[in-house]
TORVEXKE-712884 format. One record per residue: residue number from 1; residue in three letters; x, y, z of N, C-alpha, C in turn. Coordinates in Angstrom, 3 decimals. Each point is the difference from the previous one (the first is absolute). Example, Ala and Ser with C-alpha at 12.3 -4.5 7.8 and 13.67 -1.06 7.14 Angstrom:
// TORVEXKE-712884
1 / ALA / 13.190 / -5.690 / 7.800 / -0.890 / 1.190 / 0.000 / 0.900 / 1.200 / 0.000
2 / SER / -0.350 / 1.050 / -0.720 / 0.820 / 1.190 / 0.060 / -0.770 / 1.090 / 0.730
//
This chain:
// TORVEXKE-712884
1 / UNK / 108.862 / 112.561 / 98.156 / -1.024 / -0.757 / -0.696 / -0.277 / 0.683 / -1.336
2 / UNK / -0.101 / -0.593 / -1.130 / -0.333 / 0.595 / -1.165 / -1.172 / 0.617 / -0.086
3 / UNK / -0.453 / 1.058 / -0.735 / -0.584 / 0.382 / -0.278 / -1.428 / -1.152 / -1.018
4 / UNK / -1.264 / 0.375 / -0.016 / -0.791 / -0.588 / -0.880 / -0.094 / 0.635 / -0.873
5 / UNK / -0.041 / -0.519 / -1.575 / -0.331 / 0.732 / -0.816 / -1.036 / -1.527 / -1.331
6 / UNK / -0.794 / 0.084 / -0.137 / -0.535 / -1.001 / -0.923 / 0.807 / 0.265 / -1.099
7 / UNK / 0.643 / -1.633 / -0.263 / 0.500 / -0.121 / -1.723 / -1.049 / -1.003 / -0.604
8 / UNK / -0.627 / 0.858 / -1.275 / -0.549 / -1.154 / -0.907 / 0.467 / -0.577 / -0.987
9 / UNK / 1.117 / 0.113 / 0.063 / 0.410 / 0.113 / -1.629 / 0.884 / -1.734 / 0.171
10 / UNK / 0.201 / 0.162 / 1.371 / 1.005 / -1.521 / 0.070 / -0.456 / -1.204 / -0.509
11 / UNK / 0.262 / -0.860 / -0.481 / -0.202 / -1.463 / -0.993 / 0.711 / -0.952 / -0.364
12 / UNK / -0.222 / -1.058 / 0.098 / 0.983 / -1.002 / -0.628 / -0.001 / 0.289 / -1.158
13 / UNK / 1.181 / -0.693 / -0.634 / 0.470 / 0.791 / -1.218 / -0.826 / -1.364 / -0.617
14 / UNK / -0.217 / -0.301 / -1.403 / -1.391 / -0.745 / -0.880 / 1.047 / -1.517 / 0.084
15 / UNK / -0.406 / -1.155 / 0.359 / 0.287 / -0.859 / -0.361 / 1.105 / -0.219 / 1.080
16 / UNK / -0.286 / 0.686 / 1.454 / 0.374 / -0.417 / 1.455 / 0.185 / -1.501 / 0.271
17 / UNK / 0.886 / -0.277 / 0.260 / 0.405 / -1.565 / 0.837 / 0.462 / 0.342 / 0.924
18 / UNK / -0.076 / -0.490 / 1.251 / 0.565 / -0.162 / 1.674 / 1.392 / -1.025 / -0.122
19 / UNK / 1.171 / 1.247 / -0.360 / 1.265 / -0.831 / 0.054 / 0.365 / -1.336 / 0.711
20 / UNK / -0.890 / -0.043 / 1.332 / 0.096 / -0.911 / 0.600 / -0.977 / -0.867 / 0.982
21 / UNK / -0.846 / -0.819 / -1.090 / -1.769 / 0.013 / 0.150 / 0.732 / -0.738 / 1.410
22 / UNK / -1.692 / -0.206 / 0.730 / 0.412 / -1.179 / 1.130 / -0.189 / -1.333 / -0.380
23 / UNK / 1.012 / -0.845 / 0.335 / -0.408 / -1.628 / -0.076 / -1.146 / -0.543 / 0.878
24 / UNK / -0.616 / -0.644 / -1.506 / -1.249 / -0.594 / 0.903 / -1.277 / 0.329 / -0.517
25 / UNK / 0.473 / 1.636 / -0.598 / -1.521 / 0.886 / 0.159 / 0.261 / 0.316 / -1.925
26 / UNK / -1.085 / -0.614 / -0.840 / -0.260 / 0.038 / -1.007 / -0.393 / 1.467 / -0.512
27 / UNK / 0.262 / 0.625 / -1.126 / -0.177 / 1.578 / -0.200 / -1.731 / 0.009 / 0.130
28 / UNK / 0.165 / 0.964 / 0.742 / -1.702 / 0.503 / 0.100 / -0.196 / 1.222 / 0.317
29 / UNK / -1.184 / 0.390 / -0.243 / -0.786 / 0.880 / 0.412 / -0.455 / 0.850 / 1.235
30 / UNK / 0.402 / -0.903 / 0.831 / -0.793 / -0.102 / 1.508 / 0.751 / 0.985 / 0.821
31 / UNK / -0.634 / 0.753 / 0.430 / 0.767 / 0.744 / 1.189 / 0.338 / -0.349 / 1.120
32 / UNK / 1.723 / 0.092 / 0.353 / 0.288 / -0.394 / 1.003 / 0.261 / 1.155 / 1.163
33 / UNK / 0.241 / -0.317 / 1.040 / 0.071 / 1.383 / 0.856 / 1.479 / -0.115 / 0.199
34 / UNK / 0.482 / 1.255 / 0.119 / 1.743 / 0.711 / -0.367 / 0.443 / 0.702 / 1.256
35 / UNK / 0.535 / 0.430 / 0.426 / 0.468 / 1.645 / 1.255 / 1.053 / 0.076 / -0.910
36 / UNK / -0.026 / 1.149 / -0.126 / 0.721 / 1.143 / -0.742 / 1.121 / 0.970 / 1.130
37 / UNK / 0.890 / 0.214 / 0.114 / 0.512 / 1.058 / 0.461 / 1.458 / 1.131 / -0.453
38 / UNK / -0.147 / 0.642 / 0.369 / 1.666 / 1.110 / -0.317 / 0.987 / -0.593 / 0.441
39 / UNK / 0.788 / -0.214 / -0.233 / 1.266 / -0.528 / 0.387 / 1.536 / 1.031 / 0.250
40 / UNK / -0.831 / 1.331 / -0.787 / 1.255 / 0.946 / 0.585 / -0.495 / 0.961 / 0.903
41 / UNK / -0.854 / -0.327 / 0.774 / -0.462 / 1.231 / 1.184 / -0.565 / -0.537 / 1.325
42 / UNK / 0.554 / 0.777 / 1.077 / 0.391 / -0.271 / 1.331 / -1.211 / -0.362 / 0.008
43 / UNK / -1.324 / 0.010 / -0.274 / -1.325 / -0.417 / 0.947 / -0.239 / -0.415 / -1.231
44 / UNK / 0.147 / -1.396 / -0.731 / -0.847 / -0.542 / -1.213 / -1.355 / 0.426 / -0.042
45 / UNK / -0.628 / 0.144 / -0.949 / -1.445 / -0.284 / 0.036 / -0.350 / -0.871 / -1.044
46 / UNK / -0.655 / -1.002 / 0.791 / -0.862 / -1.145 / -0.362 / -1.467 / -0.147 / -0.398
47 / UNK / -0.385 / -0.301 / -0.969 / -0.990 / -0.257 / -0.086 / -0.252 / -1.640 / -0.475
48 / UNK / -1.218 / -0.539 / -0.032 / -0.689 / -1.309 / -0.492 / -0.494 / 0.294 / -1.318
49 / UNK / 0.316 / -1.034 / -0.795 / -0.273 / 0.379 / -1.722 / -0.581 / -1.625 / -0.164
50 / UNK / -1.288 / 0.486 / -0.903 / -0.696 / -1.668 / -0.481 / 0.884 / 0.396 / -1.726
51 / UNK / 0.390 / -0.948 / -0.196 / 0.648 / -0.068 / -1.915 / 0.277 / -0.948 / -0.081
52 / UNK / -0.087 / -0.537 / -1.402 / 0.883 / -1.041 / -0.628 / 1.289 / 0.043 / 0.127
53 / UNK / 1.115 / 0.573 / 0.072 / 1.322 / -0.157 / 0.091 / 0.886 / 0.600 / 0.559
54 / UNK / 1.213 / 0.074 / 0.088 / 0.749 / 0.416 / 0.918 / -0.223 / 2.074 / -0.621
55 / UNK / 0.856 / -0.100 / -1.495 / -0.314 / 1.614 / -0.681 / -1.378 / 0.406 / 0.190
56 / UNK / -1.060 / -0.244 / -0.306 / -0.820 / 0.837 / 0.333 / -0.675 / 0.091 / 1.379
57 / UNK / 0.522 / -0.721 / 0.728 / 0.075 / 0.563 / 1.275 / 0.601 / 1.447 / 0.516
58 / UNK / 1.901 / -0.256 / -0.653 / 0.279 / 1.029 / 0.047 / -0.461 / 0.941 / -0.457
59 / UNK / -0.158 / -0.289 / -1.097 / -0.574 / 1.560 / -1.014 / -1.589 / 0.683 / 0.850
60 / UNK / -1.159 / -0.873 / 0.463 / -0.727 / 0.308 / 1.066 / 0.609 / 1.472 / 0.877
61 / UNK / 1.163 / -0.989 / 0.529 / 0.341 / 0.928 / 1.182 / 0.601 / 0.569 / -0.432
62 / UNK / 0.753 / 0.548 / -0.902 / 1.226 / 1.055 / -0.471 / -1.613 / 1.048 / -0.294
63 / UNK / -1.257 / -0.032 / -0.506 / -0.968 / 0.676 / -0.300 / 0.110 / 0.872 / 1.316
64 / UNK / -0.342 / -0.070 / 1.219 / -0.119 / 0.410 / 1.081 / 0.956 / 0.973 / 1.183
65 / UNK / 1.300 / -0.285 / -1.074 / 1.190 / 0.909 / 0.562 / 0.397 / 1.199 / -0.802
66 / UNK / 1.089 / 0.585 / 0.490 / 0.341 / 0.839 / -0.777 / 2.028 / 0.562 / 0.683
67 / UNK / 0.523 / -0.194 / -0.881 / 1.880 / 0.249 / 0.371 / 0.348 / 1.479 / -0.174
68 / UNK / 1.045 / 0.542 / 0.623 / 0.301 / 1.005 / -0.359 / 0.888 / 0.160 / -1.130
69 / UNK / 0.640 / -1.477 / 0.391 / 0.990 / -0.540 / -1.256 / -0.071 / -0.348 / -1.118
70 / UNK / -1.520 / -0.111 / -0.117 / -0.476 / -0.660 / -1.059 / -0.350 / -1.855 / -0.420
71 / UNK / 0.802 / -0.616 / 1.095 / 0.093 / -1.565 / -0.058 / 0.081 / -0.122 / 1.273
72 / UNK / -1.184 / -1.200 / 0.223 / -0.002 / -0.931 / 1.307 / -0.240 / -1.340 / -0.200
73 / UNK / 0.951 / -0.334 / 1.348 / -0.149 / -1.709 / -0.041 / -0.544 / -0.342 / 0.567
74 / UNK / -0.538 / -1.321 / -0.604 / -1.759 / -0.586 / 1.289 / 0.464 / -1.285 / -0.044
75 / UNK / -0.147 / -0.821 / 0.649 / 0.328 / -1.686 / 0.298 / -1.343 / 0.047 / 0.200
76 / UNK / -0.634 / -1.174 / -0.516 / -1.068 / -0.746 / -0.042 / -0.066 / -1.457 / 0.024
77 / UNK / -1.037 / -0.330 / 1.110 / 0.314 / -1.186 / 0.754 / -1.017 / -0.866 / -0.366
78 / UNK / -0.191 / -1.297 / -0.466 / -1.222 / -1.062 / -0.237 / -0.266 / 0.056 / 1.733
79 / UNK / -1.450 / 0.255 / 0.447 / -0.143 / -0.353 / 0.955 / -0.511 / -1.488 / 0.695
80 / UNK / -0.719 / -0.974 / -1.046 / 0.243 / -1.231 / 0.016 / 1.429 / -0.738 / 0.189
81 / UNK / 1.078 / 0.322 / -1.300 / 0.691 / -0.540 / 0.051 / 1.533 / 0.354 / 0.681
82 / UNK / -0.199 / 1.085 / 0.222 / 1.261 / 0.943 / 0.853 / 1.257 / 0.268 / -1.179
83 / UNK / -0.401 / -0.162 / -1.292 / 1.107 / -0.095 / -1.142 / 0.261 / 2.042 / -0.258
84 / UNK / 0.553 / 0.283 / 0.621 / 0.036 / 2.091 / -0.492 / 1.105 / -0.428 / -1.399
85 / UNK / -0.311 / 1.244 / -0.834 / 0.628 / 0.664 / -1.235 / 0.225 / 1.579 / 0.503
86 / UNK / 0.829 / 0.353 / -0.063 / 0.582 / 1.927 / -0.379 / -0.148 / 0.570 / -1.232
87 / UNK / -0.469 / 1.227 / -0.332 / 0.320 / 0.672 / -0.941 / 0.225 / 1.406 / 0.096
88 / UNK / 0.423 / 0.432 / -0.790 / 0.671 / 1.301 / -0.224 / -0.958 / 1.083 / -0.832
89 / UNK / -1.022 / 0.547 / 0.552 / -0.530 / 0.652 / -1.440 / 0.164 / 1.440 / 0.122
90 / UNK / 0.396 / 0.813 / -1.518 / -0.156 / 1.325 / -0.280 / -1.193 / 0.734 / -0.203
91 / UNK / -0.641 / 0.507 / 0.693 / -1.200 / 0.898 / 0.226 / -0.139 / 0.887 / -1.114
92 / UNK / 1.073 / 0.464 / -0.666 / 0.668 / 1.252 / -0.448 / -0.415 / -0.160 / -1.309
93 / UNK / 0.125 / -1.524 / -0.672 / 0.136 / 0.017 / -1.231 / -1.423 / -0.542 / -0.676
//
């Protein structure tokens, strides 16, 4: 299980779009609820994330971990809509 370490520094980069908004659901504001998890370690850990979008969900939860490697992957799941995205992020940089 990873270690915790708080990252503050994580952010969408200025002028963020959701590569792949959901159909149906007009850009907003509104927080939707997410599960977040690791995808490269034997006992994922999951948590529930309220956010607007799929990235700052992740970025949420990439706050809360910490790699030895420096980069972890989290799949994050719409829990309304069951639609998950993956990403890859570097801790490091």
């Amino acid at each position: 299980m990873p270690s915790l370490a708080p990252r503050s520094n994580l952010r969408a980069p200025e002028g963020y779009q959701p590569a792949r908004p959901i159909k149906g659901l007009t850009a907003s504001t509104r927080a939707r609820r997410f599960v977040a998890r690791l995808t490269d370690d034997a006992t994922p850990v999951r948590e529930t994330i309220d956010s607007t979008d799929f990235l700052q969900a992740a970025l949420t939860f990439a706050e809360t971990c910490a790699s030895p490697t420096g980069t972890i992957k989290i799949c994050v799941t719409d829990a309304d809509t069951g639609e998950t995205q993956c990403f890859a992020l570097d801790l490091a940089a």
